[in-house]
Each structure stands twice: as C-alpha cells, then as structure tokens.
TIVO-2410 file (N, C-alpha, C; in nm, 3 decimals):
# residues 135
REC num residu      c1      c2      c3 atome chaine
REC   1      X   0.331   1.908   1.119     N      A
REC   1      X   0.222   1.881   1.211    CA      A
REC   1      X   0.112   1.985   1.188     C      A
REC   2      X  -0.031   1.954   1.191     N      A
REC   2      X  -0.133   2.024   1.192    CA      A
REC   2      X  -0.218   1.966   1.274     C      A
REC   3      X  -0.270   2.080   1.361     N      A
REC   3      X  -0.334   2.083   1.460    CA      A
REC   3      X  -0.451   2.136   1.398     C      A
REC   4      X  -0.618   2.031   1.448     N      A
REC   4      X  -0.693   2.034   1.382    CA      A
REC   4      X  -0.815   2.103   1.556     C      A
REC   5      X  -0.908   2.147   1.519     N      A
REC   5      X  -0.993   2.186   1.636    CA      A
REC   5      X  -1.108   2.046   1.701     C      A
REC   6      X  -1.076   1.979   1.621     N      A
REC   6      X  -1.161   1.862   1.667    CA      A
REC   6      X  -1.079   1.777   1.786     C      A
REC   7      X  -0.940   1.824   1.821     N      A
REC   7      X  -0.848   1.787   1.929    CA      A
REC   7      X  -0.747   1.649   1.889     C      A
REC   8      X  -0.730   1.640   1.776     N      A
REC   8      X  -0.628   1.572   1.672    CA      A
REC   8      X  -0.542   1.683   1.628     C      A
REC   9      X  -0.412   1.630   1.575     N      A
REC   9      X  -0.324   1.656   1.514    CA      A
REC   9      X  -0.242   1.536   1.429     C      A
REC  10      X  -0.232   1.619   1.287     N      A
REC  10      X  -0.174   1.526   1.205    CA      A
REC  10      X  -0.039   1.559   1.187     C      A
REC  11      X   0.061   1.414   1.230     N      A
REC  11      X   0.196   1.420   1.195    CA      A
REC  11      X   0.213   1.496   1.083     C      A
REC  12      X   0.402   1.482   1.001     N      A
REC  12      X   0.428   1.527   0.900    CA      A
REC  12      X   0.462   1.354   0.831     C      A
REC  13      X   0.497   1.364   0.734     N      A
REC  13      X   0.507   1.261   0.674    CA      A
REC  13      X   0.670   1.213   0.694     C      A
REC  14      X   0.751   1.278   0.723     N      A
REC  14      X   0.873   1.191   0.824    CA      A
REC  14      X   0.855   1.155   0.942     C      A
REC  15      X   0.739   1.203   0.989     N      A
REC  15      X   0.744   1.155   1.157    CA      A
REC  15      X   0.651   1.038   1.133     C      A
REC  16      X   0.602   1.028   0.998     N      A
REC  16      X   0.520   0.879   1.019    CA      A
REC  16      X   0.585   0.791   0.933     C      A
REC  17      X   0.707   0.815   0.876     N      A
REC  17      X   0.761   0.717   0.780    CA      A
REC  17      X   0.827   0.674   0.943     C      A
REC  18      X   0.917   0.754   0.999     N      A
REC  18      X   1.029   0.714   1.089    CA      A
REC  18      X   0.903   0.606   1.236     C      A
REC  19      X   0.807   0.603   1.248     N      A
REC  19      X   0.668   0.551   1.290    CA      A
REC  19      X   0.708   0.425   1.262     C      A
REC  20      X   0.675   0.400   1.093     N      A
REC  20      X   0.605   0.296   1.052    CA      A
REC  20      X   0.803   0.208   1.099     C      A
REC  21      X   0.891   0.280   1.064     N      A
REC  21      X   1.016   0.198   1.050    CA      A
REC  21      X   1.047   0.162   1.198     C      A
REC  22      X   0.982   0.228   1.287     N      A
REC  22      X   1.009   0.137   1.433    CA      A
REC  22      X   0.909   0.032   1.480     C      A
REC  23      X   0.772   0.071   1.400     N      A
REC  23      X   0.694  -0.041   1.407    CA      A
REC  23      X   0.710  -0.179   1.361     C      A
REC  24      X   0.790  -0.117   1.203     N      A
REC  24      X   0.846  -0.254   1.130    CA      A
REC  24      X   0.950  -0.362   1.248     C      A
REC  25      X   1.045  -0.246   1.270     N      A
REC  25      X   1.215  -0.318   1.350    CA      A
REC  25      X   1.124  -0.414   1.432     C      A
REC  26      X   0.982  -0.314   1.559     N      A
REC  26      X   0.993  -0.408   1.619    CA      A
REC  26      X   0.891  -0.541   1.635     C      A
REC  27      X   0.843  -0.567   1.528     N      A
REC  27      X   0.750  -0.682   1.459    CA      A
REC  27      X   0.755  -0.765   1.380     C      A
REC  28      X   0.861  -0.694   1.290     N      A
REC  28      X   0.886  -0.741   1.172    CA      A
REC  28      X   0.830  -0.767   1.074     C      A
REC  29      X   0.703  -0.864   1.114     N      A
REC  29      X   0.580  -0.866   0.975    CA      A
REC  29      X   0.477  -0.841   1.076     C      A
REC  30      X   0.378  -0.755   0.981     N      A
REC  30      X   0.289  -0.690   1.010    CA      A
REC  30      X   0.210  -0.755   0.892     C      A
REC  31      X   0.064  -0.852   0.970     N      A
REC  31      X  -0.014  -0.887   0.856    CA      A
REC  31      X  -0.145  -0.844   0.819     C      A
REC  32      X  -0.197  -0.713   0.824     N      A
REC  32      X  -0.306  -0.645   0.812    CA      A
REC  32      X  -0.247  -0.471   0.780     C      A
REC  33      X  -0.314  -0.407   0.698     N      A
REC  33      X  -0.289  -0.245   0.720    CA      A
REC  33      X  -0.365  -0.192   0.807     C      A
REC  34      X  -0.475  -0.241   0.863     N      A
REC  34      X  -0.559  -0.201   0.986    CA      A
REC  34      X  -0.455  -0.217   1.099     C      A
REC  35      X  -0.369  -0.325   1.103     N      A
REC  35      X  -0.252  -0.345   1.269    CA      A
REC  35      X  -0.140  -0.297   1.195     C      A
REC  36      X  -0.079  -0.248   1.089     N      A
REC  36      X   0.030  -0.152   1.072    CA      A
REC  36      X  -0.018  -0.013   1.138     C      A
REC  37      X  -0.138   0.018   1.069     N      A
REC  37      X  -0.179   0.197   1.137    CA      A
REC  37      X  -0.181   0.174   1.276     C      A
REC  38      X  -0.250   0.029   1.354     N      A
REC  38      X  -0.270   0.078   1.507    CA      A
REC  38      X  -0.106   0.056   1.543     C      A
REC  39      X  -0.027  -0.007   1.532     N      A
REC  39      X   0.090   0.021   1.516    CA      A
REC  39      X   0.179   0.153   1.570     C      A
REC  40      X   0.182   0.217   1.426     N      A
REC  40      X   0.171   0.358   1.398    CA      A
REC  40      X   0.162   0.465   1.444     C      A
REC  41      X   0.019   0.447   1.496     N      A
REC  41      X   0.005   0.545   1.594    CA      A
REC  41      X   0.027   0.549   1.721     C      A
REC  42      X   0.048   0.424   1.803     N      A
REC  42      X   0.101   0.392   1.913    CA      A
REC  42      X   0.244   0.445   1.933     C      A
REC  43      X   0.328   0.424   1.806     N      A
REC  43      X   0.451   0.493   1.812    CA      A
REC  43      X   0.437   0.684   1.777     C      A
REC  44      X   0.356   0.750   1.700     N      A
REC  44      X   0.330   0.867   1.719    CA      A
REC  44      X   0.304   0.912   1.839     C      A
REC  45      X   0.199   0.844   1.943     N      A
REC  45      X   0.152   0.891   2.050    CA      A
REC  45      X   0.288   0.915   2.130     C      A
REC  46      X   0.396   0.820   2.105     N      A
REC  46      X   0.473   0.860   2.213    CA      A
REC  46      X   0.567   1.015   2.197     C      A
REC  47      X   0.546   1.057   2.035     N      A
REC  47      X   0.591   1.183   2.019    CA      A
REC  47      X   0.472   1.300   2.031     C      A
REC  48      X   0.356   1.280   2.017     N      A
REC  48      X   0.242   1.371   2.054    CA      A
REC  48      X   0.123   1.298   2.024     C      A
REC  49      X   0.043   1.290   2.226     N      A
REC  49      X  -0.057   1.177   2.243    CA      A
REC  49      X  -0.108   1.258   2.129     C      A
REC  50      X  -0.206   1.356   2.110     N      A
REC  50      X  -0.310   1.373   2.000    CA      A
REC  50      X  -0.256   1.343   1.851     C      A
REC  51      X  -0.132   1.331   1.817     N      A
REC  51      X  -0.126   1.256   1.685    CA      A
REC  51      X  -0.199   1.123   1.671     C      A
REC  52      X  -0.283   1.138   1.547     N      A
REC  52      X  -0.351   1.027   1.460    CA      A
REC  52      X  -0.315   1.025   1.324     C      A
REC  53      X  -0.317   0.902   1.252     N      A
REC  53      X  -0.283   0.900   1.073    CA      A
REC  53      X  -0.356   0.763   1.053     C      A
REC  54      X  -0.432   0.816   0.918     N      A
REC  54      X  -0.516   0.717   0.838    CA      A
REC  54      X  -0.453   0.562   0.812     C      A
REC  55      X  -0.513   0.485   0.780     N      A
REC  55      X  -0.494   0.372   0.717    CA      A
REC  55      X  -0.415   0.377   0.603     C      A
REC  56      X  -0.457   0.414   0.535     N      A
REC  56      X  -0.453   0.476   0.391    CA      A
REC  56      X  -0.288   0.555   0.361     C      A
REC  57      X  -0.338   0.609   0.483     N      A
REC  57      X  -0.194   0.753   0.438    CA      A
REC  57      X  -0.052   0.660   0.480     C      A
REC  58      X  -0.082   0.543   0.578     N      A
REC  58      X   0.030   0.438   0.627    CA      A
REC  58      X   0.098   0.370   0.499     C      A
REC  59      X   0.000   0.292   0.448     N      A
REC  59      X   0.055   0.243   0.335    CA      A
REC  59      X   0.074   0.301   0.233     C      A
REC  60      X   0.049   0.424   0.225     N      A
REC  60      X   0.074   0.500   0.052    CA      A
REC  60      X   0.217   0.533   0.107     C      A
REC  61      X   0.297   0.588   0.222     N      A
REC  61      X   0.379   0.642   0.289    CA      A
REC  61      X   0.488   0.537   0.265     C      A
REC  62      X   0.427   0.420   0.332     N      A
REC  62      X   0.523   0.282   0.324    CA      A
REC  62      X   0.606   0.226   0.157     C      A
REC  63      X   0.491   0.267   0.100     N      A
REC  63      X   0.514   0.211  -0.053    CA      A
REC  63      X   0.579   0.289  -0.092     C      A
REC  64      X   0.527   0.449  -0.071     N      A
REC  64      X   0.629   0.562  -0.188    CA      A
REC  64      X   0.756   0.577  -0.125     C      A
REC  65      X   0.809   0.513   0.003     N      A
REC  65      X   0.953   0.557   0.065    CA      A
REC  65      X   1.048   0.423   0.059     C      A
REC  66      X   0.967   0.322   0.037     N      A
REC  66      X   1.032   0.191   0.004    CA      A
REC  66      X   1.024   0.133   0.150     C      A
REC  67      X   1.007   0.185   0.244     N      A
REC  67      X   0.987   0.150   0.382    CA      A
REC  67      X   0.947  -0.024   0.431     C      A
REC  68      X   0.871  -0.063   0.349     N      A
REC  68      X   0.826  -0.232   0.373    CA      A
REC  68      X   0.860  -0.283   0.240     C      A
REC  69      X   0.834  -0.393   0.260     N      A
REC  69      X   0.858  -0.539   0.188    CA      A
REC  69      X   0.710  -0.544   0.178     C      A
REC  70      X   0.629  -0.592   0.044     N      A
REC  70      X   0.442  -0.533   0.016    CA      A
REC  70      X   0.384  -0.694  -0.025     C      A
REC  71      X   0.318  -0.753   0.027     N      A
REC  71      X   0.249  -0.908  -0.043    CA      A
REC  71      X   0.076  -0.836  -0.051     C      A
REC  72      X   0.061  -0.854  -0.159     N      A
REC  72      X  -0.083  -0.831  -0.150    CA      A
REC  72      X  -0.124  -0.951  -0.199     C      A
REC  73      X  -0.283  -0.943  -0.062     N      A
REC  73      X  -0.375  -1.078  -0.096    CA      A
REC  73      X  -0.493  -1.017  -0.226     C      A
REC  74      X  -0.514  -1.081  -0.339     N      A
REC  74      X  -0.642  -1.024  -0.349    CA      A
REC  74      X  -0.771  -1.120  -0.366     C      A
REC  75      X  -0.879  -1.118  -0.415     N      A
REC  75      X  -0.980  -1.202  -0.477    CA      A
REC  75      X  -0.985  -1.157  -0.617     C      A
REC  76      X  -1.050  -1.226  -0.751     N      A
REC  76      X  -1.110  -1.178  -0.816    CA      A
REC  76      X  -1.227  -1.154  -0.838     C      A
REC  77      X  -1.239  -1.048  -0.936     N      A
REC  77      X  -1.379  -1.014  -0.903    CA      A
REC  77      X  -1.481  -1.060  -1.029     C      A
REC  78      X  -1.609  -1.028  -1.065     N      A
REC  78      X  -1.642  -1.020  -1.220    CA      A
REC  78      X  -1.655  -0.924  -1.282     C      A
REC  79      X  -1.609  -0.838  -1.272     N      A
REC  79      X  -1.632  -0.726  -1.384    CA      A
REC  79      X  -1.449  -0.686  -1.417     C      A
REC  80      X  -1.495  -0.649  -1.502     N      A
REC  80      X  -1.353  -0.604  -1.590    CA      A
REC  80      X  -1.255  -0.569  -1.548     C      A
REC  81      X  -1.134  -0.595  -1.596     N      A
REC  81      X  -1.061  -0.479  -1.549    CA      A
REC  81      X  -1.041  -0.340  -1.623     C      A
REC  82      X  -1.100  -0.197  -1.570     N      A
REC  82      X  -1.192  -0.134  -1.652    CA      A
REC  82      X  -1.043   0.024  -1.645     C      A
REC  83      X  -0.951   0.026  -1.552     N      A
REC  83      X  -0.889   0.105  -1.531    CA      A
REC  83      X  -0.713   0.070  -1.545     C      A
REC  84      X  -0.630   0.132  -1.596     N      A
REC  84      X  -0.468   0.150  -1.540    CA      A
REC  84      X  -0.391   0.198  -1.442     C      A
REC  85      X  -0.468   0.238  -1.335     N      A
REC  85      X  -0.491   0.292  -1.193    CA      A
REC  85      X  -0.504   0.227  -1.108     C      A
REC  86      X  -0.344   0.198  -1.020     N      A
REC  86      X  -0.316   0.083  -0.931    CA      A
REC  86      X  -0.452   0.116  -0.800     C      A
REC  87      X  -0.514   0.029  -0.729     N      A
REC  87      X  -0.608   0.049  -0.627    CA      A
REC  87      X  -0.523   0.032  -0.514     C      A
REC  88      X  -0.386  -0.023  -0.540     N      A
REC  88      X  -0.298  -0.004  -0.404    CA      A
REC  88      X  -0.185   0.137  -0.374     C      A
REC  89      X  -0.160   0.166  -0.447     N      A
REC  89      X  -0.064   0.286  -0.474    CA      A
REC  89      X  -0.109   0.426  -0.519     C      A
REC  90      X  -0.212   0.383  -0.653     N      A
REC  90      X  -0.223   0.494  -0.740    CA      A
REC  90      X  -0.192   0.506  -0.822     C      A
REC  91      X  -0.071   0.440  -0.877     N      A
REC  91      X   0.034   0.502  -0.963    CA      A
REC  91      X  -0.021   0.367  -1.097     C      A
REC  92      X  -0.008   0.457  -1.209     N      A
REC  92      X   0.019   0.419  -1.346    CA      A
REC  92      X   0.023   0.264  -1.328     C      A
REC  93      X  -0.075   0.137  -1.385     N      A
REC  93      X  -0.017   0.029  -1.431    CA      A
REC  93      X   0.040  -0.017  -1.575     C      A
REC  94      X   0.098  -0.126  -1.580     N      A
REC  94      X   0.129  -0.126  -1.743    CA      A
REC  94      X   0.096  -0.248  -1.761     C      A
REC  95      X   0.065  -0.209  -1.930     N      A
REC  95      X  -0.014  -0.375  -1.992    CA      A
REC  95      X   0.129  -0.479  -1.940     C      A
REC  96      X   0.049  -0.627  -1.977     N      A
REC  96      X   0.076  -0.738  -1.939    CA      A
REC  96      X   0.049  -0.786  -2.076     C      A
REC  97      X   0.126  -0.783  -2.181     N      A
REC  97      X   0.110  -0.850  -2.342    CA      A
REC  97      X   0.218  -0.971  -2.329     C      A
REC  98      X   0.116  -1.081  -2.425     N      A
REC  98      X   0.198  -1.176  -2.465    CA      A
REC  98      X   0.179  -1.203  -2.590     C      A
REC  99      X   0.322  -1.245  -2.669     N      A
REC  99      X   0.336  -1.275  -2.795    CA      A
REC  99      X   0.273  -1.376  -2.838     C      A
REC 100      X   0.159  -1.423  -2.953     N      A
REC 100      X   0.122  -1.559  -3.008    CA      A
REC 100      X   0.225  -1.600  -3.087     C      A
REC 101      X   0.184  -1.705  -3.128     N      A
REC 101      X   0.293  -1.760  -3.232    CA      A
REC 101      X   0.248  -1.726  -3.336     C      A
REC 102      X   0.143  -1.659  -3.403     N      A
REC 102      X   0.167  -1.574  -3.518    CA      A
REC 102      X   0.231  -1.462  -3.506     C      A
REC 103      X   0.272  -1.367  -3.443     N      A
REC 103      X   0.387  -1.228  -3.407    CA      A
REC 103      X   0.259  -1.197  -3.366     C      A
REC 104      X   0.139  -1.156  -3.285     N      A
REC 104      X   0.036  -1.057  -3.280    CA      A
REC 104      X   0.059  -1.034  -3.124     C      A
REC 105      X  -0.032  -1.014  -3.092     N      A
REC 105      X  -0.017  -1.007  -2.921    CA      A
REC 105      X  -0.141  -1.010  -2.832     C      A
REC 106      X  -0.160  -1.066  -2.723     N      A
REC 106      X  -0.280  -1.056  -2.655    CA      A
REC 106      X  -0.219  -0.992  -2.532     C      A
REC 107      X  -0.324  -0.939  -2.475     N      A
REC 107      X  -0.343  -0.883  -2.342    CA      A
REC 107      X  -0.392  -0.949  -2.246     C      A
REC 108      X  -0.291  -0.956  -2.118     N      A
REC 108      X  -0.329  -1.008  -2.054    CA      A
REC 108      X  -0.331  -0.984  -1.928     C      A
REC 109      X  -0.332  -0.815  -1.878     N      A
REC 109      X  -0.416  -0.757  -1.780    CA      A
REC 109      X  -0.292  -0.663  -1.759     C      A
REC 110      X  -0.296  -0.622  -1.630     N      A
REC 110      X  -0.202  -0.519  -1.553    CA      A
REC 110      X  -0.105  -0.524  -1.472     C      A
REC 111      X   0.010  -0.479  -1.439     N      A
REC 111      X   0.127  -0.457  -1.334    CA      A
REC 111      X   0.122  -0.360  -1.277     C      A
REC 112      X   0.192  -0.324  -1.159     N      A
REC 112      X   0.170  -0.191  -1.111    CA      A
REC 112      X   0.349  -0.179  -1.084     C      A
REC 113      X   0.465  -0.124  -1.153     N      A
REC 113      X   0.607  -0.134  -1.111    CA      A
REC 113      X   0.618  -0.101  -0.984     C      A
REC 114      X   0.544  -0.003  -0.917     N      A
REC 114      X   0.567   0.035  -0.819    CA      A
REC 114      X   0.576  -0.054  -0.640     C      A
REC 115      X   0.467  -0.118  -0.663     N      A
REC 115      X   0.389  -0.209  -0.534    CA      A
REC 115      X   0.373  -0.358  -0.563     C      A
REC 116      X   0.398  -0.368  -0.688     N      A
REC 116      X   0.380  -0.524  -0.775    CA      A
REC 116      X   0.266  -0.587  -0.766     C      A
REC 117      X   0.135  -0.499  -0.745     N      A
REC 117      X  -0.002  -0.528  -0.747    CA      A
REC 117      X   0.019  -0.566  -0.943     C      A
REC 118      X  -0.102  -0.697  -0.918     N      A
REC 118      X  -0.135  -0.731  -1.091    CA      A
REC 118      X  -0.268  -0.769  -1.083     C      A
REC 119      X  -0.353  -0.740  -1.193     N      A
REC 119      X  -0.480  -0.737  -1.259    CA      A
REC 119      X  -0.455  -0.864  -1.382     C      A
REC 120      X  -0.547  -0.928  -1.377     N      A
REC 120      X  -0.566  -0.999  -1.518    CA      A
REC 120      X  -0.692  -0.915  -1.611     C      A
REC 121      X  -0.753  -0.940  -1.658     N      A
REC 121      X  -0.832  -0.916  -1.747    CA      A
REC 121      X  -0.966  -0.856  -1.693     C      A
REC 122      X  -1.019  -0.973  -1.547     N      A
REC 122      X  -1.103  -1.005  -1.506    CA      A
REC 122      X  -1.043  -0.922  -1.345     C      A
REC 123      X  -1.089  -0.827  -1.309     N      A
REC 123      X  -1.053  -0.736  -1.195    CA      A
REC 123      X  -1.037  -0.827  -1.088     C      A
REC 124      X  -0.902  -0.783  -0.998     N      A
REC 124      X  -0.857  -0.852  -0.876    CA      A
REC 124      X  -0.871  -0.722  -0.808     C      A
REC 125      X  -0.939  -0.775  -0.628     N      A
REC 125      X  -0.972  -0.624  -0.547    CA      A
REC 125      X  -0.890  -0.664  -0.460     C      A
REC 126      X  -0.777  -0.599  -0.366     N      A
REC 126      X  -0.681  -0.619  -0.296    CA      A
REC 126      X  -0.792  -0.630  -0.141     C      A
REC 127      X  -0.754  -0.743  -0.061     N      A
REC 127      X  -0.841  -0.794   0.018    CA      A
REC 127      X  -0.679  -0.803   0.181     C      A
REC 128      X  -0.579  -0.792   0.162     N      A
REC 128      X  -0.507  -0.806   0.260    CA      A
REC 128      X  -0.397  -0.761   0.185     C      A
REC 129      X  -0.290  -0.647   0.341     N      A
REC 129      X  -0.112  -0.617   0.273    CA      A
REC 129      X  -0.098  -0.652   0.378     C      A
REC 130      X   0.024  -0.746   0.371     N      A
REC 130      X   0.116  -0.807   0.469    CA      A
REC 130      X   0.273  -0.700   0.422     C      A
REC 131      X   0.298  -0.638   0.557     N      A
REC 131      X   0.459  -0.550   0.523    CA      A
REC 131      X   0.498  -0.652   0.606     C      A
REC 132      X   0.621  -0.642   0.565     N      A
REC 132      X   0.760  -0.656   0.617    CA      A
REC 132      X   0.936  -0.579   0.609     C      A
REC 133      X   0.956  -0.620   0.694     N      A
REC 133      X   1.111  -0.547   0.666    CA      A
REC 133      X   1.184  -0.527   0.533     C      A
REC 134      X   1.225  -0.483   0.516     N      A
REC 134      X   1.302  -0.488   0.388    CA      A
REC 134      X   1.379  -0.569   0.388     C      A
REC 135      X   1.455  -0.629   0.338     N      A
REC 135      X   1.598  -0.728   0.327    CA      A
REC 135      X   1.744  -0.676   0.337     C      A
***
C-alpha cells in the first residue's frame, strides 16, 4: 500500500488480484474493463475506503496471474501492423507464418501466447475485454 498526499492510496498487487477474484466469484462475466475496475474498487474500498487502482493496472494484473478467462473485441484498423508488442498485455507477439505450396512462407500477422490477442497484417485495436471465471 502507498499512501499518496492527494488523499488516495494504492493497494499492493495481492490485495487487487484477491479484488478482482471476488469480483469475478461474484458476477462471473464481467463485460467491459471500465465495470471490472469499478468492480474492483468497490471490493478494495471495503479493505481501505481511500484505496483506488487504474483500469489498466486491473487487467494487466488479471492477465499476468491467470485470474480471468480474456475475449477480446477488436476492429481493424488501416495502417499496418507496424509493432510485436501486444497492446493488451505488453508482452512479446509471435509471427503468424503460413507454408505455400512451393515450401516458402508468408506472413500473416501476430499472436500474443500470453492473452491470445491476434493482429493480421492490417492492425486490429482492441475495442472491448470481456473476463470471466476461469473453468
């Protein structure tokens, strides 16, 4: 916990994993990361009203602890896909190659192992995460 002078305090990152996992039990699916965080913090408040936590810091938390079940909505966009740098996680994507029938190979965009975000060629911007429970 850190106590900030602006009259916030930020959890630790077990008191917001153990958060998000009572928010999950008691909802089950959660279809926005904007209503996972208000969520979130509703269950922090009841361990310290001035605890607050980002949007952001919910789902990076959720993903790196295995905590939810992850559907991402996205659109595509027009411009490239110009990076290997998941926009949902962070973490490392890896090519997407397919074999021709001469042995050569084409590319055909990105994976992310982590969150199972994918890119084609032509950039997809993540537009909605629906969590859910784990199985």
């Amino acid at each position: 916990m850190i106590s900030h002078p602006m009259g916030y305090k930020i959890p630790s990152d077990e008191e917001i994993a153990d958060a998000i996992k009572r928010a999950l039990a008691r909802r089950g699916v959660v279809n926005s990361q904007r209503k996972l965080a208000e969520l979130v913090r509703t269950e922090l408040k009841t361990m310290d009203p001035d605890y607050t936590v980002a949007e952001e810091r919910v789902r990076m938390l959720a993903i790196d602890r295995g905590l939810a079940k992850l559907s991402i909505n996205a659109r595509d966009t027009l411009t490239r896909t110009s990076s290997n740098k998941c926009p949902v996680c962070s973490k490392r994507m890896k090519h997407i190659k397919n074999l021709t029938v001469y042995g050569g190979s084409v590319d055909l965009g990105y994976r992310c192992s982590k969150c199972g975000y994918w890119t084609g060629l032509k950039a997809r911007r993540p537009t909605r995460y629906i969590f859910s429970l784990k199985d």
